[in-house]
PAGUDREN-831265 format. One line per 5 residues: their letters; for each residue x, y, z of C-alpha. Coordinates in nm, 3 decimals, m for minus. Each point is the difference from the previous one (the first is absolute). Layout:
N
a> X/Y/Z | ... $
END
This chain:
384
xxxxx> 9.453/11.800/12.643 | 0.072/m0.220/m0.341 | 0.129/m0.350/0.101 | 0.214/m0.087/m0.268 | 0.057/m0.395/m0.132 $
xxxxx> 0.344/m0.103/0.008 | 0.267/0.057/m0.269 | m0.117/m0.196/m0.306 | 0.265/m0.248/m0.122 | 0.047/0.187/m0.325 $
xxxxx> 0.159/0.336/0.152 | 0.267/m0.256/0.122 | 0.055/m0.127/m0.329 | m0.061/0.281/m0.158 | 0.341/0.110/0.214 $
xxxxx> 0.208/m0.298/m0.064 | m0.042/0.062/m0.429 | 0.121/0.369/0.110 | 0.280/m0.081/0.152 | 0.098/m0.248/m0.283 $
xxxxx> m0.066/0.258/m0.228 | 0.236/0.240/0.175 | 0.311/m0.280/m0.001 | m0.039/m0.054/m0.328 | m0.026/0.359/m0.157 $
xxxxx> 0.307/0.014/0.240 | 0.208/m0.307/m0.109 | m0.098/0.004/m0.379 | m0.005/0.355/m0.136 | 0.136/m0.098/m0.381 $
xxxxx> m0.365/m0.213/m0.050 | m0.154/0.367/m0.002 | 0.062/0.048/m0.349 | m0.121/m0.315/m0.071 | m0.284/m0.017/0.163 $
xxxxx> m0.122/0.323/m0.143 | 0.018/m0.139/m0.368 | m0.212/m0.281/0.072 | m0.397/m0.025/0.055 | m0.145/m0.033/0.343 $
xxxxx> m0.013/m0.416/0.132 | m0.367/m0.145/0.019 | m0.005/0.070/0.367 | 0.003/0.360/m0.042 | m0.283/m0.035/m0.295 $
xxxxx> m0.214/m0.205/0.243 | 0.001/0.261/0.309 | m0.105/0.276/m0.257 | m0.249/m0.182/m0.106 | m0.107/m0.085/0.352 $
xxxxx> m0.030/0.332/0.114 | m0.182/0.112/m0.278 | m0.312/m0.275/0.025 | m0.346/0.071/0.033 | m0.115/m0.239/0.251 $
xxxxx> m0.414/m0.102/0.002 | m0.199/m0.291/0.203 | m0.292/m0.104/m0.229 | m0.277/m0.107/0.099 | m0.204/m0.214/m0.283 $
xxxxx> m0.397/m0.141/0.001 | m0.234/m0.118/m0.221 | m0.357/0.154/m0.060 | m0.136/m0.144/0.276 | 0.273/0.136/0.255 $
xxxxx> 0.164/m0.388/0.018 | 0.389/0.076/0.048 | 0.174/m0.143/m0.242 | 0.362/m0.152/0.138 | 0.141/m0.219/m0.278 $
xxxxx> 0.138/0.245/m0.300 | 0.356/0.079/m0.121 | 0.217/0.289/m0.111 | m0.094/m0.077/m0.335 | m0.396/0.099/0.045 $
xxxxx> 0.088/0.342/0.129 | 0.044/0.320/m0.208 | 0.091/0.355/0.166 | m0.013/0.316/m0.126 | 0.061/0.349/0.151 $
xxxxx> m0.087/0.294/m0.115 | m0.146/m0.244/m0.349 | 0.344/m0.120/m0.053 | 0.036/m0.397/0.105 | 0.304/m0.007/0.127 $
xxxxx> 0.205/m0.327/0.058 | m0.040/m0.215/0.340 | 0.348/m0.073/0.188 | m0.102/m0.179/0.269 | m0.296/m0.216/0.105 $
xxxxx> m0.133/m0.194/0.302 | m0.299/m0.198/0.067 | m0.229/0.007/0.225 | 0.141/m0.240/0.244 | 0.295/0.205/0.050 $
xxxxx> 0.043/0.159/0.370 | m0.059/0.307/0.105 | 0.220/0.295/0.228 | m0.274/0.181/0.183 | m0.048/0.215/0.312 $
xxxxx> m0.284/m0.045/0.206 | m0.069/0.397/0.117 | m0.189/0.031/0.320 | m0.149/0.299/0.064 | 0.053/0.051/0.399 $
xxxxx> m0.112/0.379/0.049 | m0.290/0.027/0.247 | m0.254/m0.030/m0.247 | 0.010/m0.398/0.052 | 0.046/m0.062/0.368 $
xxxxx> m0.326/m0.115/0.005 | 0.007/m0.280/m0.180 | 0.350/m0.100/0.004 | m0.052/m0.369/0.078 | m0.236/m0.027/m0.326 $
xxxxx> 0.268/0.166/m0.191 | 0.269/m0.255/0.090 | m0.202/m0.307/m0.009 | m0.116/0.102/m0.399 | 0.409/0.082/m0.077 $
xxxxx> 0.099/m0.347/0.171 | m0.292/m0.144/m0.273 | 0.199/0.156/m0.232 | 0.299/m0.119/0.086 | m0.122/m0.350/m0.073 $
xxxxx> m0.124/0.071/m0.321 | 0.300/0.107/m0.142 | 0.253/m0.251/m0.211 | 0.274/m0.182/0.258 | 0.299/0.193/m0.217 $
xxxxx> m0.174/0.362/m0.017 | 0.267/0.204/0.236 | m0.228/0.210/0.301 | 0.110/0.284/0.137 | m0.216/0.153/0.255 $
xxxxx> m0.036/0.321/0.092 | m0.174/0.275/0.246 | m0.080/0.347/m0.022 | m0.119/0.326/0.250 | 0.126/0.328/0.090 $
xxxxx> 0.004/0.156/0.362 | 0.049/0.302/0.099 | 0.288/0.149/0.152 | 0.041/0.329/0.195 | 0.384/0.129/0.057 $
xxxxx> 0.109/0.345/0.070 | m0.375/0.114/0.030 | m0.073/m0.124/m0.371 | m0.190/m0.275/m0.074 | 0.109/m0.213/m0.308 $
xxxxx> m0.188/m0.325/m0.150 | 0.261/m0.282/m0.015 | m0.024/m0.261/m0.252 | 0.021/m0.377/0.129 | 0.067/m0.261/m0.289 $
xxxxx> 0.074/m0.353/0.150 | 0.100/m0.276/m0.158 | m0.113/m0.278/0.208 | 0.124/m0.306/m0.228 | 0.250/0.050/m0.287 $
xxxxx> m0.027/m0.167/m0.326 | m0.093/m0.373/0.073 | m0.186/m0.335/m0.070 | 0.019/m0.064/0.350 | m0.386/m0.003/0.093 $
xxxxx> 0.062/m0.006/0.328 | 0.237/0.269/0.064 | m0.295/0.232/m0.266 | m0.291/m0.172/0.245 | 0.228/0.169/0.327 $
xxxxx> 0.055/0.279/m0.153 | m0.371/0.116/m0.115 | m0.099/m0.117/0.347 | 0.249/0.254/0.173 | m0.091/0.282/m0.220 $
xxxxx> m0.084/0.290/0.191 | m0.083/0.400/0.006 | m0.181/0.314/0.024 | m0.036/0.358/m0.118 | m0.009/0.117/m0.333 $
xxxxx> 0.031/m0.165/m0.371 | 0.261/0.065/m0.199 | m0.118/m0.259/m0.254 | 0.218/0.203/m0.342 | 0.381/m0.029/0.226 $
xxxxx> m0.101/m0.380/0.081 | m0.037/m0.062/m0.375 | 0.261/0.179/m0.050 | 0.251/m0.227/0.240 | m0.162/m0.309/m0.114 $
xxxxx> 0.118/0.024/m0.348 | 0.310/0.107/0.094 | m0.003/m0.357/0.116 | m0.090/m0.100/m0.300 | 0.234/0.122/m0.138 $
xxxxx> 0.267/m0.264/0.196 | m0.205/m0.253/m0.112 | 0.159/m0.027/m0.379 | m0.169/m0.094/m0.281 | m0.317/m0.233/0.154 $
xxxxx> m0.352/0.087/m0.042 | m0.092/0.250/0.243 | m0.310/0.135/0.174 | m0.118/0.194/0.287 | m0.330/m0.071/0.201 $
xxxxx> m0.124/0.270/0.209 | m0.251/0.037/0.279 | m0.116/0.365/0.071 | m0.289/0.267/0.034 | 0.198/0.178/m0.268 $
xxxxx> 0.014/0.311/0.209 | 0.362/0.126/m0.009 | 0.005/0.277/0.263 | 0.284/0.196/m0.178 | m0.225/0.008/m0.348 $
xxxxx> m0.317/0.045/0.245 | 0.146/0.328/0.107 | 0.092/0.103/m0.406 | m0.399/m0.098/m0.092 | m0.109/0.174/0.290 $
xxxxx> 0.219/0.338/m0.114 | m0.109/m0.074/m0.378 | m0.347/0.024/0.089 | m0.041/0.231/0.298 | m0.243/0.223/m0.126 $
xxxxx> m0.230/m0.201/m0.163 | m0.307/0.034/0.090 | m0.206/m0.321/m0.077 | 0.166/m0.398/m0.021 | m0.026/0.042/m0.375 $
xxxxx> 0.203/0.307/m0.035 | 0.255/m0.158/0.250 | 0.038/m0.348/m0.243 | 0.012/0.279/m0.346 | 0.289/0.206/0.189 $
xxxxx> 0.237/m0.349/0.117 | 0.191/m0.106/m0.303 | 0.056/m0.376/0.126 | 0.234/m0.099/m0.267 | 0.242/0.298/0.005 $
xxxxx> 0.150/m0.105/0.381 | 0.336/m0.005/m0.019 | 0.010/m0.292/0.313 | m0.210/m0.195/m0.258 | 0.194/0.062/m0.276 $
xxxxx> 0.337/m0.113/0.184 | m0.134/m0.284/0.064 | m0.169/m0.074/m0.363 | 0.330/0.062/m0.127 | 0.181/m0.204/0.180 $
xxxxx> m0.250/m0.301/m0.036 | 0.029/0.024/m0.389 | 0.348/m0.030/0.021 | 0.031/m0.341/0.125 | m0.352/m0.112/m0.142 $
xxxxx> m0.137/m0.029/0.356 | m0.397/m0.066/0.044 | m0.160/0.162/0.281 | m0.283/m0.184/0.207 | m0.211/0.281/0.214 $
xxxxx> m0.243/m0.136/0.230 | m0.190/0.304/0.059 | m0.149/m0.027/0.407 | m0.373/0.127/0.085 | 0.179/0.257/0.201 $
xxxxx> 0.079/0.185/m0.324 | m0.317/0.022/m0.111 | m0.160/0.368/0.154 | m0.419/m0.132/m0.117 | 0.078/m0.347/0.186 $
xxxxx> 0.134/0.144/0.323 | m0.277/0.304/0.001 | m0.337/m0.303/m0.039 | 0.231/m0.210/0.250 | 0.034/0.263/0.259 $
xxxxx> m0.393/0.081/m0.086 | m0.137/m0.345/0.072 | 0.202/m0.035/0.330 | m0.226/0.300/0.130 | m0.304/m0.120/m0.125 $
xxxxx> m0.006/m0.353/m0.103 | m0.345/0.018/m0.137 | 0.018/0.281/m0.222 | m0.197/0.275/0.035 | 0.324/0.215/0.018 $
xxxxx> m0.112/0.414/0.039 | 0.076/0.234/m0.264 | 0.169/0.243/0.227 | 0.247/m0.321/0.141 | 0.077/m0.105/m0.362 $
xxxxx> 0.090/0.373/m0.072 | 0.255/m0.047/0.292 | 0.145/m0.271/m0.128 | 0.037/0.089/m0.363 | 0.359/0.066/m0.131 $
xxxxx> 0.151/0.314/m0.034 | 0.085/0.069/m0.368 | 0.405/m0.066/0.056 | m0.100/m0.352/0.210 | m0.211/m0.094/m0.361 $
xxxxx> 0.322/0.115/m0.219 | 0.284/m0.158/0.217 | m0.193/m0.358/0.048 | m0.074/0.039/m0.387 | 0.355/0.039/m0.141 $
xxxxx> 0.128/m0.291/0.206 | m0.221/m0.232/m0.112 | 0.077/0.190/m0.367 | 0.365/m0.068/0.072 | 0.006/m0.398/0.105 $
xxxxx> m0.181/m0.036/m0.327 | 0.240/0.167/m0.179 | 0.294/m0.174/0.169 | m0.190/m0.353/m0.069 | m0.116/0.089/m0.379 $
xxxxx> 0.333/0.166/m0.092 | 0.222/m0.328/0.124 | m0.273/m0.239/m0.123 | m0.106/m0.104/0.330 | m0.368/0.017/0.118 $
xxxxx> m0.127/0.192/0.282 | m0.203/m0.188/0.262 | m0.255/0.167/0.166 | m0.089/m0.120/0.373 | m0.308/0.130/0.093 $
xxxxx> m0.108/m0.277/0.278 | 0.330/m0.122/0.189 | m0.175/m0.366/m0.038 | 0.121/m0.003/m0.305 | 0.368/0.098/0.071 $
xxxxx> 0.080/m0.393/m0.054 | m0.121/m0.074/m0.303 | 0.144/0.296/m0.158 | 0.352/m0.001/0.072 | m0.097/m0.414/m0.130 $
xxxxx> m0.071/0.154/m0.313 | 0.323/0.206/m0.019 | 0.159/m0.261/m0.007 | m0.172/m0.200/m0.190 | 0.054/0.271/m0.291 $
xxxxx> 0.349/0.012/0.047 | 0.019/m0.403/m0.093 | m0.163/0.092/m0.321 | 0.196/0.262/m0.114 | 0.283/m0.058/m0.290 $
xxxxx> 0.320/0.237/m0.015 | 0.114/0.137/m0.308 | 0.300/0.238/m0.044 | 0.105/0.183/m0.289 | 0.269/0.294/m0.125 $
xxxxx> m0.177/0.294/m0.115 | 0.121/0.061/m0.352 | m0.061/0.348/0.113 | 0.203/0.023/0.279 | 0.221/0.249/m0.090 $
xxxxx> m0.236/0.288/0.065 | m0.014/0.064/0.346 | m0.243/0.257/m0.083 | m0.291/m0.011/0.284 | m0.251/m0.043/m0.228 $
xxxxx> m0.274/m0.298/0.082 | 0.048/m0.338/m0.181 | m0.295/m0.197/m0.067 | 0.064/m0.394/0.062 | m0.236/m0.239/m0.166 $
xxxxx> 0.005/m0.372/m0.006 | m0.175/m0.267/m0.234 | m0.014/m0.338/m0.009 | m0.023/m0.243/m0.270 | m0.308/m0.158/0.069 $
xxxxx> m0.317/0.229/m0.060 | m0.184/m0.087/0.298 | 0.222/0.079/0.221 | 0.031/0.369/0.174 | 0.341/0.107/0.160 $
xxxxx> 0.070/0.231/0.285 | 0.280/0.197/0.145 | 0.092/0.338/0.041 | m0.089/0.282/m0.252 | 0.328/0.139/m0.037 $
xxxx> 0.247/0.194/0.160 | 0.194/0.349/m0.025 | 0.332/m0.021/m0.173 | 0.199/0.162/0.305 $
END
């Protein structure tokens, strides 16, 4: 079950120029002629370039790592594929954010739930009073019907775009759930949000293990008869998932950055020494116990490619990948989120290549004027 957010106001407008449209065609057919000898108004210029743009949040530092928050259009330079191309749109780093806050709710985290929404809520307050929150929850539970049991998908949003903290604060306090992870249809839905969400910066911030149980079960088929963990890893080819992908594709169309928090649970070496020093707390563990406990080869491939994956989701969106690996330190991560996302620039440009819709990678590069300074964003994109 997929909660929907209500109609966005543009369909409705979208339906009133229709109709117009329709009247007029209808009242004023002798214009035809006319209109066909004449060039297209600026409006019509405008969307195409619009829908053509190349959208990138930049990140810039100095040497030392110092974020650097004061610089202009004028000190940036981008070039894809070698070619600088010319910037159409620019926005400082002041300027507010769209994001979703994605909360992985699968059973993986009932344990430490309250953690979980007390670090979100500290996010919450970090975050600029005009960035736009929309908050949102994620499991799957199974469902048996005619004597076939089916995993259905449950994607709630809790709290549609706002600034309202307290309605986000209610919401990430009512988030609930259990069962599975279906972490690559939750993306999915939350940029089609996005999408709604016109042209404003946009990001997503996302809490989970990582563990999608639909990809699990694709790893766990890719690698069944390997024989050792590092046969497993060689026979999963991370990057070619098509969930991925989707989702990939879909980000570098609207220039959205992706924020994983990866959770301990994801990690298959932290959960094996965890379960290890709960039966013997002062080491000394036997050889034939830690044996026991080892993972199988397809465990050590399907815990690999999902921590493979959230990298590649945060690298290819130029976002940064968070690793928890004590829930302490939940807090001060998502803290640092968003501290990131206050330092990050947006620059926009139309691809003087845009024309060829060929597939083939495009390699995005940025520079800025001053030499001291290093800039980061994403590395590119696939012309799709």
């Amino acid at each position: 079950m997929i909660r929907q957010a209500s109609t966005p106001r543009f369909f409705r407008r979208a339906a009133a120029v229709l109709t117009s449209a329709l009247l007029v065609a209808a009242l004023a057919p002798a214009r035809l002629a006319q209109q066909q000898q004449q060039p297209p108004p600026d409006d019509d210029e405008v969307l195409t370039v619009e829908s053509n743009l190349v959208r990138l949040n930049v990140g810039v530092a100095d040497r030392r790592g110092t974020p650097v928050l004061n610089l202009s259009q004028n000190d940036f330079a981008v070039y894809e594929d070698g070619v600088r191309q010319t910037i159409r749109s620019f926005e400082p780093v002041a300027a507010p954010f769209s994001l979703v806050l994605l909360l992985d709710m699968s059973g993986s985290t009932l344990s430490f739930r309250t953690q979980l929404q007390m670090a979100a809520l500290r996010f919450i307050d970090a975050l600029g009073p005009a960035d736009r929150v929309s908050v949102v929850a994620f499991w799957g539970q199974q469902k048996r019907e005619g004597g076939v049991t089916r995993n259905v998908d449950q994607i709630e949003t809790l709290a549609p775009f706002t600034t309202d903290r307290k309605k986000i604060a209610y919401a990430i306090q009512d988030a609930k759930g259990s069962g599975s992870t279906n972490l690559y249809r939750a993306l999915a839905f939350s940029l089609g949000a996005l999408a709604q969400e016109g042209q404003r910066r946009k990001a997503v911030v996302v809490l989970t293990d990582g563990i999608d149980s639909e990809v699990s079960r694709e790893d766990r088929q890719a690698s069944a008869k390997a024989q050792t963990g590092e046969e497993a890893v060689a026979l999963v080819k991370p990057e070619a998932s098509a969930a991925l992908n989707a989702v990939l594709n879909a980000a570098d169309r609207q220039g959205v950055t992706i924020y994983p928090l990866a959770l301990p649970s994801g990690d298959l070496r932290l959960l094996t020494d965890r379960q290890l020093a709960a039966r013997y707390p002062r080491g000394n563990v036997p050889e034939e116990v830690r044996r026991a406990v080892e993972p199988t080869p397809q465990q050590v491939a399907i815990y690999t490619s999902a921590r493979a994956r959230m990298e590649l989701l945060a690298t290819r969106s130029g976002g940064r990948l968070y690793a928890i690996n004590r829930l302490e330190d939940l807090g001060r991560q998502y803290a640092e989120v968003a501290a990131e996302m206050r330092t990050l620039y947006s620059v926009a440009y139309q691809s003087s290549n845009a024309a060829r819709r060929d597939g083939r990678w495009r390699e995005i590069r940025v520079e800025v004027a001053r030499p001291e300074l290093l800039a980061r964003t994403r590395p590119g994109y696939y012309a799709r």
